[in-house]
Structure formats: C-alpha cells, structure tokens
C-alpha positions in Angstrom: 2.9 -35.7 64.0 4.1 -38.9 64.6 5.7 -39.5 68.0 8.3 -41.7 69.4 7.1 -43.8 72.0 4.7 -45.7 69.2 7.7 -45.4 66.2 9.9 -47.2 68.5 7.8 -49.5 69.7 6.6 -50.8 66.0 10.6 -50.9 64.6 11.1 -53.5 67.4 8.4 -55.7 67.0 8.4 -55.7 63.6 4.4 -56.1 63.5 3.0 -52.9 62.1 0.1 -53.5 60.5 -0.7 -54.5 56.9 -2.9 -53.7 54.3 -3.2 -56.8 51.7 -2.8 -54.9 47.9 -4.5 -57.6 45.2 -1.7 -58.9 43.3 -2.4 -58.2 39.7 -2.0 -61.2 36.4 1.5 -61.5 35.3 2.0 -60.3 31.6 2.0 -63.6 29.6 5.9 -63.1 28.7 7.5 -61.5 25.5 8.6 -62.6 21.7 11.9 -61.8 20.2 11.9 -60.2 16.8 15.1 -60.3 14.9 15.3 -56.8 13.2 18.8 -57.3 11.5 21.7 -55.1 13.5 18.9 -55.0 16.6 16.4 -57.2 18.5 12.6 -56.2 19.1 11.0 -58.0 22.5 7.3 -58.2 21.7 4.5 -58.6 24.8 0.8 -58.5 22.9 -2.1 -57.5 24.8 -5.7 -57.6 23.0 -7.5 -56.1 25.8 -5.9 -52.4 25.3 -6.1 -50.4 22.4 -2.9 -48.4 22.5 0.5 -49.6 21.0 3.9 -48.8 22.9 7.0 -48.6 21.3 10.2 -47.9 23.1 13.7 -47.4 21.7 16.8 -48.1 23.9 19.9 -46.8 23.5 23.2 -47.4 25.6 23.2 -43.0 25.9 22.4 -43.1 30.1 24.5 -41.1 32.1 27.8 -42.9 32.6 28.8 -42.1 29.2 29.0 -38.4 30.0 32.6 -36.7 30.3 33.7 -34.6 33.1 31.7 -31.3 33.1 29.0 -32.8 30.6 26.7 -32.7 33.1 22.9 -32.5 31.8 24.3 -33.7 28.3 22.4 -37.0 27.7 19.7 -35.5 28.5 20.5 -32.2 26.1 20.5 -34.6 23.6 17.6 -36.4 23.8 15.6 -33.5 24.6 17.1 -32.0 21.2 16.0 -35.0 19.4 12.0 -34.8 20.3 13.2 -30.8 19.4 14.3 -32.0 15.6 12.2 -30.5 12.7 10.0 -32.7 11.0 8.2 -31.4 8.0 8.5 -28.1 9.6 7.6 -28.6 12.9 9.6 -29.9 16.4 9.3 -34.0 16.8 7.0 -34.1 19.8 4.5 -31.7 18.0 4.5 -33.6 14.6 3.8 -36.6 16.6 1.0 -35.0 18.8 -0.4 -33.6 15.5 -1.2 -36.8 14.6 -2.5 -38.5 17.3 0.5 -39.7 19.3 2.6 -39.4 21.9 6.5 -39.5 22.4 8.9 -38.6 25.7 12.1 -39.7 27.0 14.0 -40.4 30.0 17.8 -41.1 31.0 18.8 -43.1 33.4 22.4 -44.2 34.5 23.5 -46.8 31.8 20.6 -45.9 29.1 18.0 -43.3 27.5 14.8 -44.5 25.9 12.6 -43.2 23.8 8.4 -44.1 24.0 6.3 -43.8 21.3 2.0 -45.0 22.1 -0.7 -44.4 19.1 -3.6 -46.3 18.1 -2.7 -49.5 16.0 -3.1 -48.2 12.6 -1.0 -45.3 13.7 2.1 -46.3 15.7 3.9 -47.4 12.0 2.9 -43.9 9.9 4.7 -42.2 13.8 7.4 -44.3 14.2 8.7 -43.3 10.9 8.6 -39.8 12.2 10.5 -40.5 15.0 13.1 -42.4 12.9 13.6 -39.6 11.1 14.3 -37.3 13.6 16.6 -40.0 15.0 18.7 -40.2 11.5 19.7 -36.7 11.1 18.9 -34.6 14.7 19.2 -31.1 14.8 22.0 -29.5 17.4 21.7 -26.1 16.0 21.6 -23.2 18.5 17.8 -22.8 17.9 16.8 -26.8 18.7 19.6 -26.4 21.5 17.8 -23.4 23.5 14.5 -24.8 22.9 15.6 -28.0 24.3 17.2 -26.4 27.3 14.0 -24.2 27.8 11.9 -27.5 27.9 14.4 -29.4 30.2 14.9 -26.2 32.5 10.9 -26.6 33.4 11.2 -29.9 34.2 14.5 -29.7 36.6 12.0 -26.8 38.1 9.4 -29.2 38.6 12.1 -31.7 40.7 13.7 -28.9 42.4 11.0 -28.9 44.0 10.3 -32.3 45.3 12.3 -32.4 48.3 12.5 -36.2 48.1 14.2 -36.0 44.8 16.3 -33.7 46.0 17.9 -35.9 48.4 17.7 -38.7 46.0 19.8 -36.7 43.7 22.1 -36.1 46.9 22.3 -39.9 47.7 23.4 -40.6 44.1 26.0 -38.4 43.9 27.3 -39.8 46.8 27.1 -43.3 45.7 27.8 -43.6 42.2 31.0 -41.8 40.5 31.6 -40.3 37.4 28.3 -39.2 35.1 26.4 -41.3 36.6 25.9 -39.9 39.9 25.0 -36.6 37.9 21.3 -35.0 38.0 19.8 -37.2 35.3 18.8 -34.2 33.3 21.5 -31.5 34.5 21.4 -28.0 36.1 20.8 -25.0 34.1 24.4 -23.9 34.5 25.5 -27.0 33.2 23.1 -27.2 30.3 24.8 -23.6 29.5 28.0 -24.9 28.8 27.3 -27.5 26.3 26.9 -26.3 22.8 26.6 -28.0 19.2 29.8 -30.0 19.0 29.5 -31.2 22.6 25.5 -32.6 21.5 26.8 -33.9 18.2 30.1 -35.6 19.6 27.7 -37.3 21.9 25.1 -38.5 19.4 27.5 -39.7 17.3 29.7 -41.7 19.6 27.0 -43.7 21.1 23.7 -43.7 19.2 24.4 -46.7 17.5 22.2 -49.5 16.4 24.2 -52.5 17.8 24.0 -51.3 21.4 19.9 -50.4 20.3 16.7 -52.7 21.0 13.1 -52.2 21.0 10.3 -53.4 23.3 6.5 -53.2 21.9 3.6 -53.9 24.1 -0.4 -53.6 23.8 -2.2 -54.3 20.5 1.1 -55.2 18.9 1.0 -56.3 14.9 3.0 -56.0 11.7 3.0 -52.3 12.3 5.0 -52.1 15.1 7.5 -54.4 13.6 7.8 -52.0 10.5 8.2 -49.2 13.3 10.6 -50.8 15.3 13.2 -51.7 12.2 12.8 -48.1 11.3 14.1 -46.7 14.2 17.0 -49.0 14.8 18.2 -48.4 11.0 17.7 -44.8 11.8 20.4 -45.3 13.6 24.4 -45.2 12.6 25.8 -49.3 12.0 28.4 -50.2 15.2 29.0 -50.9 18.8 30.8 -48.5 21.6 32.2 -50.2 24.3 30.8 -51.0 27.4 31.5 -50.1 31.1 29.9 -51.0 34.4 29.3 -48.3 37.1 31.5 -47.6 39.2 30.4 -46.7 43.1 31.9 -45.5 46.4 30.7 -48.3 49.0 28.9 -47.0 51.9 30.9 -47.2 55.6 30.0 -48.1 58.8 28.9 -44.3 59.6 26.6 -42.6 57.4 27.9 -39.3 55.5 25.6 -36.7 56.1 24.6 -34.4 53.6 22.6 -31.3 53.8 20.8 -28.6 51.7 18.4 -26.0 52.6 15.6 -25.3 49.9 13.3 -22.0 49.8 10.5 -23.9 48.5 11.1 -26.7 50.9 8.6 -26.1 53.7 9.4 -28.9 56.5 12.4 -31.2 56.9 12.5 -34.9 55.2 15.1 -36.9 55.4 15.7 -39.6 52.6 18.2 -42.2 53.6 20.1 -44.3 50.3 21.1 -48.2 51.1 23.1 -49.7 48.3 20.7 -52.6 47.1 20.4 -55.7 45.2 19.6 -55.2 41.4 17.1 -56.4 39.3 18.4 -60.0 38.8 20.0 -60.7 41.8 18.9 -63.5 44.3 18.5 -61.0 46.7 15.8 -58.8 45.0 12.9 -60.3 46.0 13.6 -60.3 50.1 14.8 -56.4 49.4 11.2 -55.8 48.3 9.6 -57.4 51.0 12.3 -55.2 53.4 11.2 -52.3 51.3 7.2 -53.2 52.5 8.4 -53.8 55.5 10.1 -50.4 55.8 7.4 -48.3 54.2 5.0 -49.3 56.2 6.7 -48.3 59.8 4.7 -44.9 60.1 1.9 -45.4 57.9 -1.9 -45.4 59.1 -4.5 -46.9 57.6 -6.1 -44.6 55.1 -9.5 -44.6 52.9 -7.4 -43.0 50.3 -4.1 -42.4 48.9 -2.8 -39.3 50.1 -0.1 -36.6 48.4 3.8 -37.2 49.1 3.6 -33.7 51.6 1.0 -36.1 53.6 2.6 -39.0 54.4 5.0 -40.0 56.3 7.5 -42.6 54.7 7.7 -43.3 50.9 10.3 -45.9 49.1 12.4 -44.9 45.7 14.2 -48.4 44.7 16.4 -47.6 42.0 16.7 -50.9 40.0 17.3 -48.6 36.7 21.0 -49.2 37.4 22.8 -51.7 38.6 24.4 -51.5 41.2 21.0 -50.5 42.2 20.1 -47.7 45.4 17.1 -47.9 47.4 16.2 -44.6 49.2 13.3 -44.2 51.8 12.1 -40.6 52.7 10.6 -39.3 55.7 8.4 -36.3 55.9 9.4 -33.8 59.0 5.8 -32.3 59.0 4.5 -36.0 59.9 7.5 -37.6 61.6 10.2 -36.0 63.7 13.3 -36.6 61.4 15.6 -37.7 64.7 13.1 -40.1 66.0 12.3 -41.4 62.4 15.8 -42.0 61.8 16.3 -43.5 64.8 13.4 -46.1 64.5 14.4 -47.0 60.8 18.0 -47.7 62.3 16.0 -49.5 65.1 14.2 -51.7 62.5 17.0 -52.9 60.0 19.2 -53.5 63.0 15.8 -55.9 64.3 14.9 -57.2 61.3 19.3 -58.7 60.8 18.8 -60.5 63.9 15.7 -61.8 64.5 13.1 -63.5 61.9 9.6 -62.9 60.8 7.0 -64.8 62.1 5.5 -66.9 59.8 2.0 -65.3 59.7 3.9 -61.4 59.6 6.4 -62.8 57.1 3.1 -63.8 54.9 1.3 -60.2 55.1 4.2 -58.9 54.0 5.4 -60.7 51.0 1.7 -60.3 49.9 1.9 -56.5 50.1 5.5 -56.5 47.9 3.7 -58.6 45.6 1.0 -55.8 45.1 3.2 -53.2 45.4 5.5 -55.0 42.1 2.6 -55.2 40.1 1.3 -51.9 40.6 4.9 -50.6 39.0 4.3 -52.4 35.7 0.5 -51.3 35.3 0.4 -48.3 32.2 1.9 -49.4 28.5 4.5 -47.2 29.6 5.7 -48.8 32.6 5.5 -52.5 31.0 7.8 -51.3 27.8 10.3 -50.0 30.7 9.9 -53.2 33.0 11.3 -55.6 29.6 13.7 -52.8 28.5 15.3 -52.7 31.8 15.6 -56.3 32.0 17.7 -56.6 28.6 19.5 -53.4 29.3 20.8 -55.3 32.3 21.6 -58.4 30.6 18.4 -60.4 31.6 15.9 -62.7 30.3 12.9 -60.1 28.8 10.4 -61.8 31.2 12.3 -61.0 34.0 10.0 -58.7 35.6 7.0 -60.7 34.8 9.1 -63.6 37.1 9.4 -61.3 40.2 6.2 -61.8 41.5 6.6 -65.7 42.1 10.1 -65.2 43.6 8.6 -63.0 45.9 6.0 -65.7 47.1 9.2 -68.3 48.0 10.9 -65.3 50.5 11.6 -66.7 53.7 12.7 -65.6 57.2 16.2 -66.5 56.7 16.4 -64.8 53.1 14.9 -61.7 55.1 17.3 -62.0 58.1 20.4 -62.9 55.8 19.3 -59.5 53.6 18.7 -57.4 56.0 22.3 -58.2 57.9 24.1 -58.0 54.2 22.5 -55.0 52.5 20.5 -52.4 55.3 23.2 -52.1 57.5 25.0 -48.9 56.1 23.5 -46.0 54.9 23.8 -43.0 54.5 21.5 -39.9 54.7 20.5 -36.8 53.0 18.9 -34.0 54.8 16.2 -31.3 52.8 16.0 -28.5 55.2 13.9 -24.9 54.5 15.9 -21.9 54.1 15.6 -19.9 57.5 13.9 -20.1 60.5 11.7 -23.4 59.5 14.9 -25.4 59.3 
C-alpha cells in the first residue's frame, strides 16, 4: 500500500514522475454527405479493412420521464432484439459476418454497425429494417431485459462505476443522472406502450446522423441513407441538461457492495466539455492527477491493481470528470487528502516549464489512445456533432493540447477542481 508521507509529498511538489506515451497521427479530418432529412460525416482510412457505421439518435437519457428509468436503454436493446427474417437483429447480423451494439449516453443512443466492405451495405439494410418497424412485444421485451440485466451485472460489479453512477446522480437531474441502462426493478416496470411511446417520440430522422470510418465507399453511403429513412420524417425538441452545481463541501455518498472487496473512493469534478477553451488544460490536470500514485510499470496492470484511474465524461455536456482510488493500494483518507492537496497546489502555483512539458506530452498520448479502434473514432465525430461541433473536433484536440500553458493550468485548476464531491464503495461487513 501506498503511504502518506511519499503521497503528500508528490501532491505538493507537483513533480511525480512521467512516462512519455507516443502520440499517435491525427485522423486526416472527415467529409460531409448530404443524405436528404440527415447528414453522413465520412473519415476514409485505406490501411484497415473493416467499415464502421454508426447511427445517432437524439434517444440518451434526458429524454426519459420520471420513473422510466432503464427505458432508453429498453429500447435500444429491443431493437438489436427485433426479428429479422426470423431471427433477433444482432444474430442476423453476426450470421453474416458482422457486428452491431449500442450504447446510451446522456443526450443520445448510437448504434455501430463494422463488416468487411462488400458487406457493411447488404447489413446495414438489416439494421434499417429492424429500425423501421421494432418489435416491443412481451417476448423482444424480456429478451431484451435478460440481455441488459447481464450487463448491469457486469457494472455492479465494478466498484468504480459504481461510484460513477453515484456521482451522476448527484450531479445531473432528471433522466440523465439515471444508470445509463436502468436497474432490474426499473426495467420491470416498463412495458410495450412505455417502449413504443418512446420510439416513437424521438427516433426521428431529423434529430439522426451517421458517422462512417475505415474502408469507406459507395456502400456505406447506400447503408447510411437506409438507416436514416428507416426512420420516422420530423424533429423533437431539444433541451440542455440540467445539473445541481457542486458547493464548497463535498456531499458524501456511500454504498456497501458484497462483491466489493476493498474500499475506492471515486471523486466527480464538474468539468469543461468537449469544445470548451478549457478542455485541453483539463486533460493535462487529468495526467497530472492520474499520475499522483502511480509507479512505473513494465506492464499495464488490472483496475483491482492500481491505484488511481481517470473517467472524463465528455459524452455530455456539462461534462464530469471522476478519478478513483483503490483502498487495497492507497489509504482512501490519505488519498483523498493528497488529491485535495494537489488541486489546491496546482490553483496557486504554476508548472515549471520542463514538468508542464512532460505532461502535456502524456495528455497528448493518453487523447490519442481514446480514438484508436473503428469503434472509438465513429464515437469521437459523433460526439462532436451531437454536441454541436465541427466533425474534426477531436482530431483538433491534440494540437490544443501542445499550446497549454501554466497560466491556462493555474487559471483551470482554480475555476474547475476546486469542488467536488465524493462517492464512497465500501464491502459489506467487516472489510468496510
């Protein structure tokens, strides 16, 4: 375990040491498509042999109703869950060589479709037709709360997603502080016309875009027309999220876990969003942050092994940035204590030069290496437009980071890592 003397004593000098990540090439920026009702935003890239194809819709959380918890996600699961020729979505499209998932996030769910070239047109059709008549029966509806029961499992029992679910229920109001994917209770209590109400109100194709990335083509142009005009003509009005703003002392919020096995803490700072002037000096905080405990490694190591991680959640905007600490590496007081120590240093006295440098070289790495899989590049593009922003957004991040100074780090730390406040995941008896 970590111990105080040496936590302490890094928070105030603000020199722990660095490990320099290689930044990786920028993507060479994305081509608008007019598709009629919708827009396509087209990044081509010969050197991968895969085509990605994701499908936004303005469906996140804040559109769900009081005690609709879990049904944006109900929804979309019940979509990959539709029949087509005889069989649910997802398997048609894994039949046939493909692969498609979703995700919700506060103010939109996305769907991803990646096949081979030849095959992402033939797939996308699939999906389209999935999207123009779902199924909410009872049947689709239990199998898509069977599904989406395993994976709330699965982050049950992640005790830094537990807090993070804790944080943003605290911060953000309404559905969007919800679990993004519901509690089995809840999913219990939404039925057909709750599922259907919801599709209808806001899967519609003027609120829709698609992003395409990889060895893009006519094919994925044909693809991406189907699935907007799969779905119903219109708009739905728009909203921003709303937020309870963090005060001088931290709320404390606690939950004890039988599959929890040592204490983390994870501690939620309201943040600048993608877009803001701001962003880049957050990510070199965030480095700055995540690297207060660490130890130089040969290896990555498992979450239970480490010490400190980061979760910046620039999905939404206003955006959250949560870092957890691991009990069983760090004692939770003195962690807290020296992250406290550190924001507090790093409002009121600036980098030196050569520290400031190390630094803004590991956010660099660190922003490339969350835009790396077909996937995540789709998402980086989607995000951007969802949020109102030029497509290359993203792609523009890296450079912004390289101009960061010590005053921008300074005059960030003092306006956004000031207030916090902090969820506790404790084991169940004696171990917490």
């Amino acid at each position: 375990m970590i111990r105080p003397f040496a936590v302490l004593a890094a928070a105030l000098v603000l020199v722990a040491p660095v490990t320099a990540t290689a930044a990786l090439p920028a993507p060479g920026g994305a081509t608008v498509v007019d598709l009629g009702d919708a827009r396509a935003y087209v990044e081509p890239d010969a050197t991968v042999a895969l085509t990605g194809l994701e499908l936004f819709v303005r469906a996140g959380l804040d559109r769900q109703e009081d005690r609709q918890n879990g049904l944006a996600a109900l929804v979309a699961q019940s979509v990959l869950r539709t029949p087509v020729d005889g069989v649910p979505l997802a398997d048609a499209v894994e039949a046939r060589g493909g692969s498609v998932t979703f995700a919700v996030a506060a103010q939109y769910a996305r769907f991803y479709l990646e096949a081979r070239p030849e095959q992402i047109g033939p797939l996308a059709d699939l999906v389209a037709r999935a999207l123009h008549a779902p199924s909410f029966d009872p049947a689709t509806l239990a199998a898509a709360r069977r599904e989406l029961g395993d994976r709330i499992a699965d982050a049950q029992s992640d005790p830094r997603l537990v807090g993070l679910d804790m944080l943003r229920g605290s911060y953000y109001r309404d559905g969007a502080g919800a679990p993004a994917l519901g509690t089995p209770q809840t999913l219990l209590a939404l039925g057909t016309a709750d599922a259907a109400a919801f599709y209808a109100h806001w899967y519609v194709r003027g609120d829709a875009f698609v992003t395409a990335v990889g060895r893009t083509g006519p094919a994925d142009e044909s693809g991406s027309r189907a699935l907007v005009d799969a779905l119903a003509p219109g708009n739905a009005p728009d909203g921003a999220l709303a937020i309870r703003p963090l005060t001088a002392q931290p709320k404390r919020l606690v939950t004890h876990r039988d599959d929890v096995y040592s204490p983390y803490v994870v501690i939620g700072f309201e943040a600048p969003a993608l877009g803001d002037r701001d962003f880049p000096a957050a990510l070199v905080i965030r480095a700055i942050l995540s690297d207060l405990f660490k130890q130089d490694q040969a290896t990555v190591r498992p979450f239970v092994f480490r010490p400190i991680g980061s979760i910046y959640g620039y999905d939404a905007d206003p955006a959250q940035l949560a870092l957890w600490l691991n009990g069983s590496e760090v004692e939770p007081q003195v962690g807290l204590a020296a992250l406290d120590a550190l924001v507090k240093a790093a409002a009121e006295k600036p980098l030196e030069a050569a520290v400031l440098a190390r630094y803004r070289q590991r956010a660099r790495g660190e922003w490339a290496l969350e835009s790396l899989s077909l996937d995540e590049r789709a998402w980086s593009i989607g995000n951007a437009v969802a949020h109102g922003l030029n497509a290359d957004a993203s792609a523009q991040v890296g450079a912004a980071i390289d101009e960061v100074t010590a005053a921008d780090v300074e005059r960030v730390a003092k306006k956004w890592f000031q207030r916090f406040d902090v969820a506790l995941v404790l084991p169940r008896g004696d171990g917490g």
